[in-house]
C-alpha positions as CSV (number, residue, x, y, z in Angstrom):
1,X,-32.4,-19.8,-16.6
2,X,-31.4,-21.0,-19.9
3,X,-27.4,-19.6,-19.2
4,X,-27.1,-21.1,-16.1
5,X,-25.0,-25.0,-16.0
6,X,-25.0,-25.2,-12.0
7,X,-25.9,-24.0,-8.8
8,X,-23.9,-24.9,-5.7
9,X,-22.5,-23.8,-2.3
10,X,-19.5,-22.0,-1.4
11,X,-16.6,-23.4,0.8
12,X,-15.9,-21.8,4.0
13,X,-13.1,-19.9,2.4
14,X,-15.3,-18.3,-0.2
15,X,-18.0,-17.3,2.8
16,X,-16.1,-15.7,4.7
17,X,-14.5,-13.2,2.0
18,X,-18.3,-12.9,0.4
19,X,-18.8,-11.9,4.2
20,X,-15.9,-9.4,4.3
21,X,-16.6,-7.9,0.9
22,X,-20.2,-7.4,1.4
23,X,-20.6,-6.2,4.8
24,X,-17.1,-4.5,5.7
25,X,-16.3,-2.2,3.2
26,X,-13.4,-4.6,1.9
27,X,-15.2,-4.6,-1.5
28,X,-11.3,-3.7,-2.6
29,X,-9.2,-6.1,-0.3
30,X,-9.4,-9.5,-2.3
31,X,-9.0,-8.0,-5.8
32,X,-6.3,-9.7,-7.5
33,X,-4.4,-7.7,-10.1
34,X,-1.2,-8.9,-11.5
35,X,0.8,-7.3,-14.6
36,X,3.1,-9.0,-17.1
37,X,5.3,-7.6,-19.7
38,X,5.8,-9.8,-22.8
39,X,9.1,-9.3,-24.9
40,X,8.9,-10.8,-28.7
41,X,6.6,-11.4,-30.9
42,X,3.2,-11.3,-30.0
43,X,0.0,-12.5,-31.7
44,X,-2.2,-10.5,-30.1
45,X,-5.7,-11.9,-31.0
46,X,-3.9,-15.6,-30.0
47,X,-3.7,-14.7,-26.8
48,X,-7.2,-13.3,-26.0
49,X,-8.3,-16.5,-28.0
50,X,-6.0,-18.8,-25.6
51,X,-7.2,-16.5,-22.8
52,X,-10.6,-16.8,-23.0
53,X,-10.9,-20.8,-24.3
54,X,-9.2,-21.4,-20.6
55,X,-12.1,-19.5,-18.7
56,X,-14.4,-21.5,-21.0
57,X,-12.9,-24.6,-19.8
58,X,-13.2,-23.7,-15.9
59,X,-16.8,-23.7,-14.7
60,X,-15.8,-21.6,-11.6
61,X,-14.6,-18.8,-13.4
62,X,-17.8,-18.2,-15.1
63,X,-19.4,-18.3,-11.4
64,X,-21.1,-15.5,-9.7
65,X,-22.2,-15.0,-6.2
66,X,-25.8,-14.7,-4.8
67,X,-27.2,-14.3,-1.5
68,X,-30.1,-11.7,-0.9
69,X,-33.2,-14.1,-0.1
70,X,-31.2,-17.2,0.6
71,X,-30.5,-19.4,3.3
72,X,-26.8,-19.4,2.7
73,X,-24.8,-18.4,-0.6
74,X,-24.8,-19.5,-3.3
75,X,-22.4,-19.8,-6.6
76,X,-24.0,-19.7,-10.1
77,X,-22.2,-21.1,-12.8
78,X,-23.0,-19.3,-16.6
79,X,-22.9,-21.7,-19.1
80,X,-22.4,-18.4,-21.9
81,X,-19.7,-15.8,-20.3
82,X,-16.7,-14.2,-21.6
83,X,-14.1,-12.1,-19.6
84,X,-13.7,-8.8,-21.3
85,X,-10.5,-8.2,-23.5
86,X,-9.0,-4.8,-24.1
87,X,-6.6,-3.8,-26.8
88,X,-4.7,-1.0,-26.6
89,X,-1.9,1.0,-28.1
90,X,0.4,2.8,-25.8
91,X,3.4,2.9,-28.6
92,X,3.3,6.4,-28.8
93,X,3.8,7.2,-25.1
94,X,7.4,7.3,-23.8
95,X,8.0,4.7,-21.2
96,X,8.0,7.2,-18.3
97,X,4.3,8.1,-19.2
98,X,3.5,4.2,-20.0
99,X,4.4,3.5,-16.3
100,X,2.1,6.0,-15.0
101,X,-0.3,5.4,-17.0
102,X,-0.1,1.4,-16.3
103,X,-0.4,2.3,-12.6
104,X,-3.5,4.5,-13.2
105,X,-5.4,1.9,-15.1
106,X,-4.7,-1.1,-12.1
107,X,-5.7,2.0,-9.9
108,X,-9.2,2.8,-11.7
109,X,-9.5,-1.4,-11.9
110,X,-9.5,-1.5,-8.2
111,X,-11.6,1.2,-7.9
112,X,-14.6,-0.2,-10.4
113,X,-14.6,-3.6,-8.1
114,X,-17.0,-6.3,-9.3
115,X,-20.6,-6.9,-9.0
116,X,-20.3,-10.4,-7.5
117,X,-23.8,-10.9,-9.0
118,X,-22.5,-10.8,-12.4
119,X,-20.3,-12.8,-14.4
120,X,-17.5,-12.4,-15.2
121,X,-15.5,-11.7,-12.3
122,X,-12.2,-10.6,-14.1
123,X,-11.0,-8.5,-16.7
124,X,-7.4,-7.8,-19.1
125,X,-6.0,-5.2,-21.0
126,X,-3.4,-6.4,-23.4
127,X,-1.6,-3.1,-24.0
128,X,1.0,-2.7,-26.6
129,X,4.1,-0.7,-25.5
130,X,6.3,-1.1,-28.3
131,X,7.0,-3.2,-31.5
132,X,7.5,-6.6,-29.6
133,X,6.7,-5.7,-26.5
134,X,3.3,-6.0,-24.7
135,X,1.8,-5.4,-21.6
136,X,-0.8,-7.8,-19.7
137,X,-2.9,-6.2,-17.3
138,X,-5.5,-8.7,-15.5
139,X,-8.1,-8.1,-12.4
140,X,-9.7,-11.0,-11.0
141,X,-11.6,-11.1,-7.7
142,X,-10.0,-13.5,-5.5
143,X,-13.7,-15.5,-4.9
144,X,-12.5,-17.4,-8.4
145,X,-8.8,-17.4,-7.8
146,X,-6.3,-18.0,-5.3
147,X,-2.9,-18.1,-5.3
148,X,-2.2,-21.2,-6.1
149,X,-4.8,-21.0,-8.9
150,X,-3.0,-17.9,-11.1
151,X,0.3,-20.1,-11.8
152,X,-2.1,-22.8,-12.8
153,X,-4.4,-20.5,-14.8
154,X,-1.3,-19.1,-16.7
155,X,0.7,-21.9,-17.7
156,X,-3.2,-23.2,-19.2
157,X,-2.8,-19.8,-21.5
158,X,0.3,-20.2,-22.2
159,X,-0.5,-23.9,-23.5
160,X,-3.2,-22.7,-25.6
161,X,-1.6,-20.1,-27.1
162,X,1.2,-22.1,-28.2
163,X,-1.5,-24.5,-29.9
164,X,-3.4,-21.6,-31.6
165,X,0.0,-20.3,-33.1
166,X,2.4,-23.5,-33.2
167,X,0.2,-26.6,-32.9
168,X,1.1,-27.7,-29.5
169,X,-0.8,-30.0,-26.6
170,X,-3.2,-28.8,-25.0
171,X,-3.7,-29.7,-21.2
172,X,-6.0,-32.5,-20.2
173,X,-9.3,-30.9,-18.5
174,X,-9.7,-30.0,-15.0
175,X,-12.1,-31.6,-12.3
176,X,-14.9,-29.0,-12.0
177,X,-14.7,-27.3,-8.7
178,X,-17.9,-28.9,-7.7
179,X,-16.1,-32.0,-6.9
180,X,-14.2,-29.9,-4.1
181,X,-17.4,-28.4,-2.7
182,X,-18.9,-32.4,-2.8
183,X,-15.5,-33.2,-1.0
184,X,-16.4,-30.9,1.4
185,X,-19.7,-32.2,2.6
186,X,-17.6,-35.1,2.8
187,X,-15.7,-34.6,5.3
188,X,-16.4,-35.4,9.1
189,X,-17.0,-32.4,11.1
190,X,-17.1,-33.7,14.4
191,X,-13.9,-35.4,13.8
192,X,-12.3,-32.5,12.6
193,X,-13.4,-30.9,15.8
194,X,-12.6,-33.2,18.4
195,X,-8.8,-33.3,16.4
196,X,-8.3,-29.5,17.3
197,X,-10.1,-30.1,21.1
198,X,-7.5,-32.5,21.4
199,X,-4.3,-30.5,19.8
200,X,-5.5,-27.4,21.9
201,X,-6.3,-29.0,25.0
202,X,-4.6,-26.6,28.0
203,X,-4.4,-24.0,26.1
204,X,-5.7,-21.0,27.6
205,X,-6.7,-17.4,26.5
206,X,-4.2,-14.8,26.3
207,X,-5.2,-11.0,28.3
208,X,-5.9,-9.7,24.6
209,X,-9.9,-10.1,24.8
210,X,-11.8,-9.8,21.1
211,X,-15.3,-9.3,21.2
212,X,-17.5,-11.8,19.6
213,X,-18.8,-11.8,15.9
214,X,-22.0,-11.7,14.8
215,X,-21.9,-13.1,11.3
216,X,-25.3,-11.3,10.6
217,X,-23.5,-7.9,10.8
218,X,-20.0,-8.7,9.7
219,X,-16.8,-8.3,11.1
220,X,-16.9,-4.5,11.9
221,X,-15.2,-2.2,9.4
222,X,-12.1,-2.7,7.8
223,X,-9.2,-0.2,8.4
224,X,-6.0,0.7,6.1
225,X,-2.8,1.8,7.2
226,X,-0.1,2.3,4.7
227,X,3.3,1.8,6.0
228,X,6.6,2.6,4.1
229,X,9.7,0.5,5.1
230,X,13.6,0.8,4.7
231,X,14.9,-1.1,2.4
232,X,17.5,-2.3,4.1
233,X,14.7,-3.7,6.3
234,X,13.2,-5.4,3.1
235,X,16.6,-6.6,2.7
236,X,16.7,-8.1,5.8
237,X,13.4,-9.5,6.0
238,X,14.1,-11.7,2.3
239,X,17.7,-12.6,3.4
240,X,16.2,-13.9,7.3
241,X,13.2,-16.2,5.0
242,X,16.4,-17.5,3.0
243,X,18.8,-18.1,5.1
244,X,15.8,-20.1,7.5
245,X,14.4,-21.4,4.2
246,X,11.1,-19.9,4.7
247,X,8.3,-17.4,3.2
248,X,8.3,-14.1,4.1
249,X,5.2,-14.4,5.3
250,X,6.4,-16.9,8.2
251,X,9.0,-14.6,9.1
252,X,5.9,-11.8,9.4
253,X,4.1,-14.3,11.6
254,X,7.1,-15.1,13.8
255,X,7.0,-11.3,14.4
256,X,3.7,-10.8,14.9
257,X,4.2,-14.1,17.7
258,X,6.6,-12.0,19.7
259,X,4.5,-8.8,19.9
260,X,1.4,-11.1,21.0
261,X,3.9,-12.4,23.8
262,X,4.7,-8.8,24.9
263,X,1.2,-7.3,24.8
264,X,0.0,-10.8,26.8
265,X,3.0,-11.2,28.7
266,X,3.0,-14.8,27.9
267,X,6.0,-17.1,26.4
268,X,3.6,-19.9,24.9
269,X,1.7,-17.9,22.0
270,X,-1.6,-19.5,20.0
271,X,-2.6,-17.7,17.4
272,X,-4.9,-18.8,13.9
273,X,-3.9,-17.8,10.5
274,X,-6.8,-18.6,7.8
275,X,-5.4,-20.2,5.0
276,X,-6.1,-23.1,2.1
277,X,-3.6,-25.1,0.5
């Protein structure tokens, strides 16, 4: 008990992928990898140090989950956790070999997962490929992380790097994620209820029926289908978010709106989309 600094709830966010990863097979599905390559010089054992003093500073990256036993889930915050580091030395390797190589280690990452039990939830390979050139290779389960977080999380390294090697600011501390979770149990449920009531009033079901959840057993299983597209469809689909001045991802759901309409044969279309931010 002497490593633990807190104990608190999860937000409804984190529940329901604890709920996916745990019970649907999805142990995979909100694994966040992402891969830099650094040209110039490179102090190497900076940036672990930078890299590490960050997670230090964030109490929900040195959380882990719990939830045999419980009443609901729980997050457990280690006072004494570092993310493993991993230097390596690729220089050797041509850079057709380096590339598959790189996509066999994100490959075995995915594959070894997390135990959500056990800080801590991410892991990096600082590779070097060449004299002043690097590769970063990080794994981070997305129950810390989202995607506004990773921006966020990198500029902090970036900050302390430069003050380990150059002397610059550092960034003022964070507010602990706890205060979110607080501000959550803040919040007036039955407000927020009676809000949507109101928004959705008339709306009614389409012919597309779901069978209920039972949060006791999951979701069902989760599926995968791998699909390859054109890339002039690609094309299409980045130059249709520009010229609209939208995501990709709206342009998806617009999509997905119309083939709702044509399975349900309806023109007014109601459909969720979980999301935080």
């Amino acid at each position: 008990m002497t490593n633990i600094e807190d104990i608190y709830e999860l937000s409804p966010l984190q529940r329901g992928m604890l709920l996916h990863t745990v019970h649907d097979g999805a142990s995979d599905m909100y694994l966040g990898q992402h891969v830099y390559i650094v040209d110039g010089p490179l102090d190497a054992g900076a940036l672990i140090q930078a890299w590490r003093q960050v997670f230090t500073s964030h109490p929900a990256l040195r959380t882990s989950f719990h939830w045999d036993g419980l009443d609901k889930p729980l997050q457990v915050v280690h006072r004494d956790v570092a993310p493993p580091a991993h230097r390596e030395d690729w220089s050797g390797v041509d850079a057709e070999h380096q590339r598959e190589r790189l996509e066999r280690l994100m490959a075995e990452e995915r594959a070894a997962g997390f135990d959500l039990t056990a800080a801590p939830l991410q892991r990096l390979h600082l590779i070097r490929l060449a004299d002043g050139r690097h590769a970063v290779a990080w794994t981070h389960h997305h129950l810390l992380l989202d995607g506004w977080s990773v921006p966020v999380f990198m500029n902090e390294v970036m900050a302390h790097y430069q003050s380990l090697t150059a002397g610059g600011p550092l960034p003022p501390p964070a507010p602990p994620y706890r205060d979110y979770i607080a501000w959550l149990h803040q919040q007036d449920l039955d407000e927020a209820k009676a809000f949507w009531k109101k928004t959705l009033a008339g709306v009614t079901p389409g012919h597309l029926a779901m069978r209920p959840v039972d949060p006791r057993r999951g979701t069902g299983p989760v599926e995968r289908h791998a699909v390859s597209i054109a890339g002039t469809i690609e094309a299409g689909l980045r130059e249709a978010a520009t010229r609209h001045q939208v995501t990709i991802n709206a342009v998806l759901e617009a999509a997905w709106s119309i083939v709702l309409s044509r399975y349900t044969g309806r023109a007014d279309v109601v459909f969720g989309c979980v999301s935080s931010g």
